[in-house]
C-alpha positions in Angstrom: 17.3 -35.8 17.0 19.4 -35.2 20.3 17.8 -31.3 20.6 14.6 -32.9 20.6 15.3 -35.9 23.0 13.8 -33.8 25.7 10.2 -33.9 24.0 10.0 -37.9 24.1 12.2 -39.1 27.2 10.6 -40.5 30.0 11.6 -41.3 33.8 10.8 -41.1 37.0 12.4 -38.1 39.2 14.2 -37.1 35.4 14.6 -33.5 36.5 16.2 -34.1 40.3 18.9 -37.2 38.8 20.1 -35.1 36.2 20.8 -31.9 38.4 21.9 -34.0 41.6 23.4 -37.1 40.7 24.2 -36.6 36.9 26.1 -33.2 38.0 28.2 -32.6 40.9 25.4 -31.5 44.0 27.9 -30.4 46.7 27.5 -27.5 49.4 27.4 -24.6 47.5 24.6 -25.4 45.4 22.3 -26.4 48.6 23.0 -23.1 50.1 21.2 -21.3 46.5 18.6 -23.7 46.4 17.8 -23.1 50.2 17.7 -19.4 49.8 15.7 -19.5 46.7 13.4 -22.2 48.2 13.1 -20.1 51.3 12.2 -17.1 49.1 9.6 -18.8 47.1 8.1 -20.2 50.0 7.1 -17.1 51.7 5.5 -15.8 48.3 3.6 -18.6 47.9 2.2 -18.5 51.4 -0.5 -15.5 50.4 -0.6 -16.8 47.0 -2.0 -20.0 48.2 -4.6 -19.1 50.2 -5.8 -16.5 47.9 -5.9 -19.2 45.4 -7.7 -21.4 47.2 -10.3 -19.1 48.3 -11.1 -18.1 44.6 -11.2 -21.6 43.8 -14.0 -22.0 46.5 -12.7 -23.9 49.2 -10.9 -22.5 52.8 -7.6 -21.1 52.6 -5.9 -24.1 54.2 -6.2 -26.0 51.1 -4.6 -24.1 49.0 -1.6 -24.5 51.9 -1.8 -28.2 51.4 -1.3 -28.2 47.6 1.0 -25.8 47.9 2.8 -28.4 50.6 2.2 -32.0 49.2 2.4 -31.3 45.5 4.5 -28.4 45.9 7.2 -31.1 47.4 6.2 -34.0 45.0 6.4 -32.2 41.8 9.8 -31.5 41.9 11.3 -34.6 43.5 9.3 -36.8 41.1 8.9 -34.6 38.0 11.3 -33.8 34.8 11.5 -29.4 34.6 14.4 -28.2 37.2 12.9 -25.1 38.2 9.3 -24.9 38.2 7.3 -24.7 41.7 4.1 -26.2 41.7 1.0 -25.7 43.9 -2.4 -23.8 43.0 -2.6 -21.5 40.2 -5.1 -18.9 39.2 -5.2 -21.0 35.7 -7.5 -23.5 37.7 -9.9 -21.5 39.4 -12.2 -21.0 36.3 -12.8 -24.6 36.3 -12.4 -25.5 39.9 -14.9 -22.5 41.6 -18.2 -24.4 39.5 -17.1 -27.9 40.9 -16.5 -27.1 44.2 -19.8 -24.7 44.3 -21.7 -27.9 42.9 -20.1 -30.8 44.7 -18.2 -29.2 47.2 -14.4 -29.8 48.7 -14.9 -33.8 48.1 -16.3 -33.6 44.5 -13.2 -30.9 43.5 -10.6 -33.3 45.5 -12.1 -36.6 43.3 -11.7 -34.6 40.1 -8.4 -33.5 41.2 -7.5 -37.3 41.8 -8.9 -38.5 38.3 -7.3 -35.3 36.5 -4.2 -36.9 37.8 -4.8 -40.5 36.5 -4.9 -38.7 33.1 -1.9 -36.8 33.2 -0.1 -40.3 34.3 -1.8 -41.8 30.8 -0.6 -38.6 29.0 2.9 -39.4 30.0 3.3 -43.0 29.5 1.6 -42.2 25.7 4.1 -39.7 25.5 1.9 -36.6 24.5 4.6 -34.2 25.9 5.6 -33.5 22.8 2.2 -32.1 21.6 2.6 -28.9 23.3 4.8 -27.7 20.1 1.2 -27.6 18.2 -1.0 -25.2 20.2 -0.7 -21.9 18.6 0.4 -19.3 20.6 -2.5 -17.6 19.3 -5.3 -20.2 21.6 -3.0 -19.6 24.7 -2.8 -16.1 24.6 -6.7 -16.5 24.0 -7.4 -18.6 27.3 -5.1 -17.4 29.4 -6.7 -13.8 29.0 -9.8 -15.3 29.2 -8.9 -17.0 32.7 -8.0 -13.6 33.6 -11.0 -11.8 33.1 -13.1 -14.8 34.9 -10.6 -14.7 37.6 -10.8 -10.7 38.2 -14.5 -10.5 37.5 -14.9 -13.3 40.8 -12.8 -10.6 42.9 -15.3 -7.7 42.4 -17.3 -8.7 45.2 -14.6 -9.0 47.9 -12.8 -6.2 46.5 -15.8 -3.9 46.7 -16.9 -5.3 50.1 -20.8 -6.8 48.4 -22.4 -8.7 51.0 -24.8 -11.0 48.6 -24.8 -14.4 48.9 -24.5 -17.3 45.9 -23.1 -16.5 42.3 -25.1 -17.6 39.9 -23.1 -20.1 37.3 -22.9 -18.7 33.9 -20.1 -16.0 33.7 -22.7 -12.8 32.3 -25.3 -13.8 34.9 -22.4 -13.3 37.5 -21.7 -9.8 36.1 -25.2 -8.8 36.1 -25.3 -9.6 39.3 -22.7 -7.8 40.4 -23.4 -4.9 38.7 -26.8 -4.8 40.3 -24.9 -4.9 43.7 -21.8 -2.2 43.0 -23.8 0.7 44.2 -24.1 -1.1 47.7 -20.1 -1.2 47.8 -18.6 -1.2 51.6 -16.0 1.6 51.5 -14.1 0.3 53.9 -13.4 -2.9 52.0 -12.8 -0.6 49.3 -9.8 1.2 51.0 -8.4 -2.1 51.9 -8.1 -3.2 48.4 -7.0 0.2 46.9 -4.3 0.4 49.3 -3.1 -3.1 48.7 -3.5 -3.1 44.8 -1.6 0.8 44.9 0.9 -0.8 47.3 1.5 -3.6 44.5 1.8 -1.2 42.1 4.2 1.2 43.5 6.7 -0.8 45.2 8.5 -2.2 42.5 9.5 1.4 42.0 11.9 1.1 45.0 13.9 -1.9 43.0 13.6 -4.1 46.5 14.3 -7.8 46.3 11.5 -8.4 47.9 8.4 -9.5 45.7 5.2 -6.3 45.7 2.9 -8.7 46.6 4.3 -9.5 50.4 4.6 -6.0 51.4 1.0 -5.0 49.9 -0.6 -7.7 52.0 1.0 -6.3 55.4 -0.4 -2.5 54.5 -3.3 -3.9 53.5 -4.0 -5.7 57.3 -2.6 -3.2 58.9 -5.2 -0.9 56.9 -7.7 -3.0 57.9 -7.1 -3.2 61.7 -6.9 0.5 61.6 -10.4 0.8 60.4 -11.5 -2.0 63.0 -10.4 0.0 65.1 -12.5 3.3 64.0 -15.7 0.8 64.2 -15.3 -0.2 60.4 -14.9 -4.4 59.8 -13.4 -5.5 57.5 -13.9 -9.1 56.6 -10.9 -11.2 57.3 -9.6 -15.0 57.1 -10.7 -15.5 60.7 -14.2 -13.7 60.3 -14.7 -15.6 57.0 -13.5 -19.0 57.3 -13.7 -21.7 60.5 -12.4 -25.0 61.3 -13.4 -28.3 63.9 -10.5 -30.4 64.8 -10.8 -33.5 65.7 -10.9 -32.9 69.5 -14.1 -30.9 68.9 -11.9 -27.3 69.2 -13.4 -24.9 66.8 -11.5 -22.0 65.8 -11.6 -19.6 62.9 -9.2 -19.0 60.4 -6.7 -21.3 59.4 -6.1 -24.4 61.4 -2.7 -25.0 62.3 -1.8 -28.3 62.2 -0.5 -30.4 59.3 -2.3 -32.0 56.7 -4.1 -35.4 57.7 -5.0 -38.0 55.2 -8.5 -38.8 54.7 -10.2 -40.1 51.3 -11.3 -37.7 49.1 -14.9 -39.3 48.8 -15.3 -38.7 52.2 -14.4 -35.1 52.2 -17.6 -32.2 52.8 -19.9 -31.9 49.4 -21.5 -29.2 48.7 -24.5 -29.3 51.5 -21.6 -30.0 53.9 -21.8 -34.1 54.0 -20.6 -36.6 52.5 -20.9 -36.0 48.3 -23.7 -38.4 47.2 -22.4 -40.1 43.7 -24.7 -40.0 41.1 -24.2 -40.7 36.9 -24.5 -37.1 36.3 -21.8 -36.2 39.2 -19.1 -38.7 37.7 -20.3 -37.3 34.2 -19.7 -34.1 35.4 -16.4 -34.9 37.4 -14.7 -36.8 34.4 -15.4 -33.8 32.8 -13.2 -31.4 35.0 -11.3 -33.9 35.7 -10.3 -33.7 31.6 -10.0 -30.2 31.5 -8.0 -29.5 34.4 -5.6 -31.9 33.0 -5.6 -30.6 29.9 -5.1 -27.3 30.9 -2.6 -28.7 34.1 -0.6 -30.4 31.0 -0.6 -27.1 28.9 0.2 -24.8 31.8 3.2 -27.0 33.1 5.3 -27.9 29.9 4.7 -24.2 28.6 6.1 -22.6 32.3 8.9 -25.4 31.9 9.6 -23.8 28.2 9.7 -20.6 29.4 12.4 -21.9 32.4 14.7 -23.3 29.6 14.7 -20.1 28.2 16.0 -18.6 31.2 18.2 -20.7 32.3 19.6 -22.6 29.2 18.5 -26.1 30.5 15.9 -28.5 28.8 12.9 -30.1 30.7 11.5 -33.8 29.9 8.1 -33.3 28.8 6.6 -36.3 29.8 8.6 -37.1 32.8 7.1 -33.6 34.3 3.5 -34.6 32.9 4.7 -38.0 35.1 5.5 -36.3 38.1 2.2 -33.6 37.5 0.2 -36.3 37.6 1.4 -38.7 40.4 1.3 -35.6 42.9 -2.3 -35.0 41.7 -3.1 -38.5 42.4 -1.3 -37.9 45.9 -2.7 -34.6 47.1 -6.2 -34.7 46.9 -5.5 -37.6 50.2 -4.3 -34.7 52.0 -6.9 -32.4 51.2 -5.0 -30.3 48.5 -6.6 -29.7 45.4 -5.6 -29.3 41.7 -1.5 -28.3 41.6 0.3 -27.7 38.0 3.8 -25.4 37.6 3.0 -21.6 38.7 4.8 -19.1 36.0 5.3 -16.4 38.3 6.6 -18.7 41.4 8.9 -20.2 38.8 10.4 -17.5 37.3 10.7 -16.0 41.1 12.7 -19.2 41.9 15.2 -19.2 38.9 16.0 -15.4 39.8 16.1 -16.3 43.2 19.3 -18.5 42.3 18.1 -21.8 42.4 20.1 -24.4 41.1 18.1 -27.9 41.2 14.4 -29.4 42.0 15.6 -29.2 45.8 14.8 -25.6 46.2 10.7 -26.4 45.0 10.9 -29.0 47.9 12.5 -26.7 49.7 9.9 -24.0 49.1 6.9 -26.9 50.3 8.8 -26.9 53.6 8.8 -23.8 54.6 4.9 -23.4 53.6 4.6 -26.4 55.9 6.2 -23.6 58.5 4.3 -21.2 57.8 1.4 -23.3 57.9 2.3 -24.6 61.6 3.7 -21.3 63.1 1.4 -18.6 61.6 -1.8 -19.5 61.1 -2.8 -17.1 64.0 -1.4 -14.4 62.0 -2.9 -15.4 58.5 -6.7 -15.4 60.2 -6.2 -11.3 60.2 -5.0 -11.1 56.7 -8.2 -9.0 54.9 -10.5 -10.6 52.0 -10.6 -7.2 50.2 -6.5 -7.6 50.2 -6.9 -11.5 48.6 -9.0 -10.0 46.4 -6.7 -7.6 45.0 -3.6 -9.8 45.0 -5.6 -11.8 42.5 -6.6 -9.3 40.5 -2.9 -8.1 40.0 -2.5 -11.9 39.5 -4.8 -11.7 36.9 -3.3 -8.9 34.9 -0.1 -10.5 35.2 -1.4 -13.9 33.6 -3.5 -12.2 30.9 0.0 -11.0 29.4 -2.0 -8.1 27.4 1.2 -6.8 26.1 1.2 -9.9 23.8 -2.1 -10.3 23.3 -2.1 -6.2 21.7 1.3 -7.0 20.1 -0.6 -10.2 18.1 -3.2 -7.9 17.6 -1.5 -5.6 16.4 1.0 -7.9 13.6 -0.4 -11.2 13.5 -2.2 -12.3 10.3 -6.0 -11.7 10.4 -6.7 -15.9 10.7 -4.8 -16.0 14.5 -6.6 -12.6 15.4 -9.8 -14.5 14.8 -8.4 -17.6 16.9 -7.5 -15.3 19.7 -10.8 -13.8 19.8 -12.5 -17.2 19.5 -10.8 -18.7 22.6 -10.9 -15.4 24.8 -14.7 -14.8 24.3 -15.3 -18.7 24.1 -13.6 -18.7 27.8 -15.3 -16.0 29.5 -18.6 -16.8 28.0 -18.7 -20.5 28.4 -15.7 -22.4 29.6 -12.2 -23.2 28.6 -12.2 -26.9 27.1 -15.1 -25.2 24.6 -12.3 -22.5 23.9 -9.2 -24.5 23.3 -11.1 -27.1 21.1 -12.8 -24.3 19.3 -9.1 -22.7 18.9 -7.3 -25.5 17.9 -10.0 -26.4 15.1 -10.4 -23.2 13.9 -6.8 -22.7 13.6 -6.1 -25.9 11.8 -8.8 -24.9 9.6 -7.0 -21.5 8.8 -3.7 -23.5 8.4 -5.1 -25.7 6.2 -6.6 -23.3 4.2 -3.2 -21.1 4.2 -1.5 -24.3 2.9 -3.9 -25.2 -0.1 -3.5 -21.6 -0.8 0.1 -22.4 -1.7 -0.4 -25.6 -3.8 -1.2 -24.3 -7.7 -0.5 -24.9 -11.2 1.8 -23.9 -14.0 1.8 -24.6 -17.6 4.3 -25.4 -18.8 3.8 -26.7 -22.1 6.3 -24.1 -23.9 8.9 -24.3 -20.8 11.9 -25.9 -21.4 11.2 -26.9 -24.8 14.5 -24.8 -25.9 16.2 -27.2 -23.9 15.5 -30.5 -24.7 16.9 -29.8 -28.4 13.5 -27.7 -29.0 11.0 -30.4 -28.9 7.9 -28.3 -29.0 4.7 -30.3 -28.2 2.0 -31.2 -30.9 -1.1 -29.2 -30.7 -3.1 -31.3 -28.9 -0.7 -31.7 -25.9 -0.7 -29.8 -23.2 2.3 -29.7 -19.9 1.5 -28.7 -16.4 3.8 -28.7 -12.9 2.0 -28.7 -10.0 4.0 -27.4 -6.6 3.2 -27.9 -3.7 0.6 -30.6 -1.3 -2.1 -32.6 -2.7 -3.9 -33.1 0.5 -7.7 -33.1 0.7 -7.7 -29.3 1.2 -6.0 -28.6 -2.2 -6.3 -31.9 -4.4 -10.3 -31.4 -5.3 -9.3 -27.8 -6.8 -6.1 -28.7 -8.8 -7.6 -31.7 -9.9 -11.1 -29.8 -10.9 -8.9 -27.4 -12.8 -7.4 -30.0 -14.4 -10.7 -31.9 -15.6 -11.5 -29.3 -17.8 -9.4 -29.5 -20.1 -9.8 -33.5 -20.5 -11.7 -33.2 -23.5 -12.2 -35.7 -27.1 -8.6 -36.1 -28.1 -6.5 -33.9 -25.3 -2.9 -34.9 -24.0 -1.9 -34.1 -20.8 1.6 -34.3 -19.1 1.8 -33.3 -15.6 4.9 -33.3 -13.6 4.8 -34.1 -9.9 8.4 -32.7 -9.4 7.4 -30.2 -6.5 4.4 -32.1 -5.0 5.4 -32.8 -1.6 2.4 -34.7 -0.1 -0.6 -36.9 -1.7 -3.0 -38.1 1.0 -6.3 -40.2 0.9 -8.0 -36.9 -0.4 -5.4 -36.5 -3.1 -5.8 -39.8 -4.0 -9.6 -39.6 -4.5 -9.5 -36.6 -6.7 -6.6 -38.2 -8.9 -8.8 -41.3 -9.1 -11.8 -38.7 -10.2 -9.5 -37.3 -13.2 -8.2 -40.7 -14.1 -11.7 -41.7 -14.8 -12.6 -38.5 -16.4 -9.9 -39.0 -18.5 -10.9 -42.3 -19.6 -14.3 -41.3 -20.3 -13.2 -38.5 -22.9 -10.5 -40.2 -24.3 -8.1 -38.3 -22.8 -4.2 -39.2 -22.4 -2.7 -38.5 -18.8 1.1 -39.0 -17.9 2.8 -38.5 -15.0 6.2 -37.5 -14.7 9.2 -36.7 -11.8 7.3 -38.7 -9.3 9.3 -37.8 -5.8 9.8 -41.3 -4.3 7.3 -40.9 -1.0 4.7 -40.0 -3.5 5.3 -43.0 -5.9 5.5 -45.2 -2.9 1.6 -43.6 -2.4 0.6 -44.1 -5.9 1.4 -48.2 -5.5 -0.1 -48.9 -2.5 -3.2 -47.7 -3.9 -2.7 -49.5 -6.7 -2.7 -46.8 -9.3 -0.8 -48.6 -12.3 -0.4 -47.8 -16.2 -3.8 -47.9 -18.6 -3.2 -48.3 -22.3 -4.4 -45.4 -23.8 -5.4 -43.7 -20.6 -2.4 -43.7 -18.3 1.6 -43.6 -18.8 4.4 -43.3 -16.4 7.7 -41.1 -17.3 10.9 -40.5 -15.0 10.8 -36.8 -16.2 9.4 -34.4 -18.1 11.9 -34.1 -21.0 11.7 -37.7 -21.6 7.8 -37.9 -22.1 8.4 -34.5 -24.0 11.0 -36.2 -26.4 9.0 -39.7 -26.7 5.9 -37.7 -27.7 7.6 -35.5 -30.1 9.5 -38.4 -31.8 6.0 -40.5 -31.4 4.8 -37.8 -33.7 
């Protein structure tokens, strides 16, 4: 179907031909693309680093993603609008790798997560992003949310322990323990920032809350230094060695070199020491994040169509996701997928092709080169609560309450299921838990619909009022006869084969007879025969019949008849008699 071309197409650079070279790509459309990449670029700048940083690793990392992939994506990938780089998605399954094996073991899982999303492309799973209920991404994503804020507490609050543990209620005990020992001064940081956020969109300013919260919040902060109250920054957090042997702290400004990811810092600050249980544990990330990179991209590129009436190629962006994740970690960026928020900023922004994304790498490579001075002052408490904002903004709660508060009781339960499942443990527990559970809801909803009618008396009138003899009986069944359904309608059916019983059932509104079906018919076929009972099947619907032979199921004197309709093995019975 040509709507649906879009869910099983796939090329290279789909997204950038179609808006550059399929359409006319003249002047006037660079000029929106420039300004709308220009505007995304400095939002993502903060964004970023903040990302980074709650992922585990220095701020300049979150740069390079947002650089490398943040230009590959959309020159190589199949959504127009989306802008890639780090996403607060991530940083639920990235913090425990990067805590564990450090910037090398989160780079190698980015790498293989990568690889998989190139396989998930060329098998052309873009397409199965129509069957996860909204129900299991409303779950995780609020999930991520609560994980994500929960990490911020202790920046946010100023805590000066050191180590999390690594099960999400052992790090709120622990910070719980700690709260009273707050650092006000941190505190006032964040407030300020996190008010700031909240207040300025009250003004109706083009300019995004975020950008404008961070500046209050430093200069906040270098009031307070300057009372004799530090707060930690970028530069008093984070340090760098380049290669000359120049250390400085901060963010080092100089573009990202390539170096293999193998070779990159583990966890004990050398090189990561490979083990079965580290690639265990790797491949395991590695699947999740490209689960959750796959699920995260084609649902921001969904929500893009909707804004801007154009349609994405789900694989060809899975294509594009994953080559750039294959690309990055070589660079020193980690994990990138299509950021929502960036997105959305850069469709409002104007933008009219994948040139403004590329665009919007660019001038993070700027900011990269000419302010990395200036971002060493920017205040942790500040990060913190940008990402907690960030965090209210992904967990969406007005839907979540608004399924809640309509949805059936089954995709309440699913919602739950994958939010506590996420928070508790970890997402790819949560999604698999979701998805099962509501496929086992669904099922159970659909063999809810498949029953039986008797209709021994119906339609006699009819067919010249050819009642049935005593010991006949008619039934219609409607609806599937799939495993789910087929063992009850079948049970029901059983009963009545007893010494001497006739039974007509139509199969006029079956839609469906699977391997499960099949079993249970087999089951009252033989019961049938064992009592003596007379079956017949009548208005077969042509996909079922082509069912019933190949498996062989063929006429049995005495046992089993065949009949194009009902009326007809009505009349040939009633004449018969």
């Amino acid at each position: 179907m040509p709507h649906r071309a879009h869910l099983f197409s796939l090329r290279i650079a789909h997204a950038l031909r179609e808006a550059c070279f399929t359409e006319t790509y003249g002047a006037p459309r660079f000029m929106r693309d420039l300004l709308a990449g220009i505007t995304v670029g400095i939002i993502a700048i903060p964004l970023a680093m903040a990302l980074a940083i709650a992922s585990g690793v220095a701020p300049q990392y979150g740069l390079y993603t947002a650089i490398i992939a943040g230009f590959l994506i959309p020159l190589l990938g199949g959504s127009r609008f989306s802008v890639s780089g780090p996403t607060a998605a991530f940083v639920v399954i990235l913090y425990p790798i990067a805590q564990k094996y450090g910037l090398g073991g989160l780079l190698v899982a980015s790498l293989m997560a990568g690889g998989i999303l190139v396989v998930m492309a060329l098998l052309r799973l873009g397409r199965l992003i129509e069957y996860i209920p909204e129900a299991v991404t409303l779950g995780f994503t609020a999930g991520i949310a609560v994980v994500i804020a929960t990490l911020q507490i202790k920046d946010f609050f100023g805590l000066s322990f050191t180590g999390m543990p690594e099960h999400y209620l052992e790090k709120l005990w622990l910070l719980l323990q700690h709260l009273p020992e707050f650092y006000w001064p941190s505190l006032v940081v964040a407030a300020v920032t996190f008010i700031t956020m909240l207040l300025w969109p009250l003004l109706k300013l083009p300019v995004p809350a975020h950008l404008p919260a961070i500046i209050v919040g430093t200069l906040v902060a270098l009031l307070l230094d300057q009372s004799g109250f530090a707060v930690d920054t970028i530069g008093s957090r984070f340090s760098y060695t380049l290669a000359d042997g120049t250390t400085g702290f901060g963010i080092p400004p100089q573009l990202p070199q390539f170096e293999w990811p193998w070779l990159q810092a583990g966890a004990n600050g050398e090189s990561i020491q490979w083990s079965s249980r580290m690639v265990q544990d790797l491949l395991a990330a590695a699947f999740a994040i490209a689960m959750l990179g796959a699920i995260e991209s084609l649902l921001c590129a969904v929500v893009l169509d909707g804004m801007s009436g154009k349609r994405h190629s789900a694989n060809s962006e899975l294509l594009g996701q994953g080559i750039a994740n294959i690309i990055t970690p070589f660079f020193g960026g980690i994990t990138a997928t299509a950021a929502l928020a960036r997105s959305a900023a850069n469709v409002k922004a104007g933008a009219e092709s994948p040139v403004a994304g590329m665009i919007h790498a660019l001038v993070v490579l700027l900011g990269l080169v000419a302010l990395a001075p200036l971002l060493a002052y920017l205040p942790m408490a500040a990060m913190a609560a940008l990402l907690v904002m960030v965090a209210w903004k992904m967990s969406e709660a007005h839907k979540a309450v608004h399924l809640i508060r309509t949805a059936p009781r089954g995709d309440i339960w699913v919602f739950i299921t994958c939010f506590v499942l996420t928070v508790v443990f970890d997402m790819v527990i949560a999604i698999t838990a979701g998805i099962v559970l509501a496929a086992l809801l669904f099922m159970k909803e659909i063999a809810a619909m498949t029953h039986v009618d008797d209709v021994t008396l119906k339609g006699a009138a009819a067919d010249g009022n050819l009642r049935l003899p005593e010991n006949w009986r008619a039934f219609s069944i409607s609806g599937p006869l799939f495993f789910a359904a087929a063992d009850r309608v079948f049970g029901e059916l059983s009963m009545l084969c007893t010494e001497q019983q006739h039974i007509i059932l139509s199969l006029k509104e079956v839609s469906l007879l699977d391997a499960g079906g099949l079993s249970s018919l087999d089951k009252l076929i033989a019961k049938c025969e064992k009592n003596n009972t007379e079956l017949i099947l009548t208005d077969i619907p042509p996909q079922i019949f082509r069912t019933l032979a190949h498996a062989n199921i063929k006429p049995i004197k005495g046992v089993l008849r065949f009949y194009l309709t009902l009326g007809e093995a009505r009349r040939v019975i009633v004449e018969g008699h």
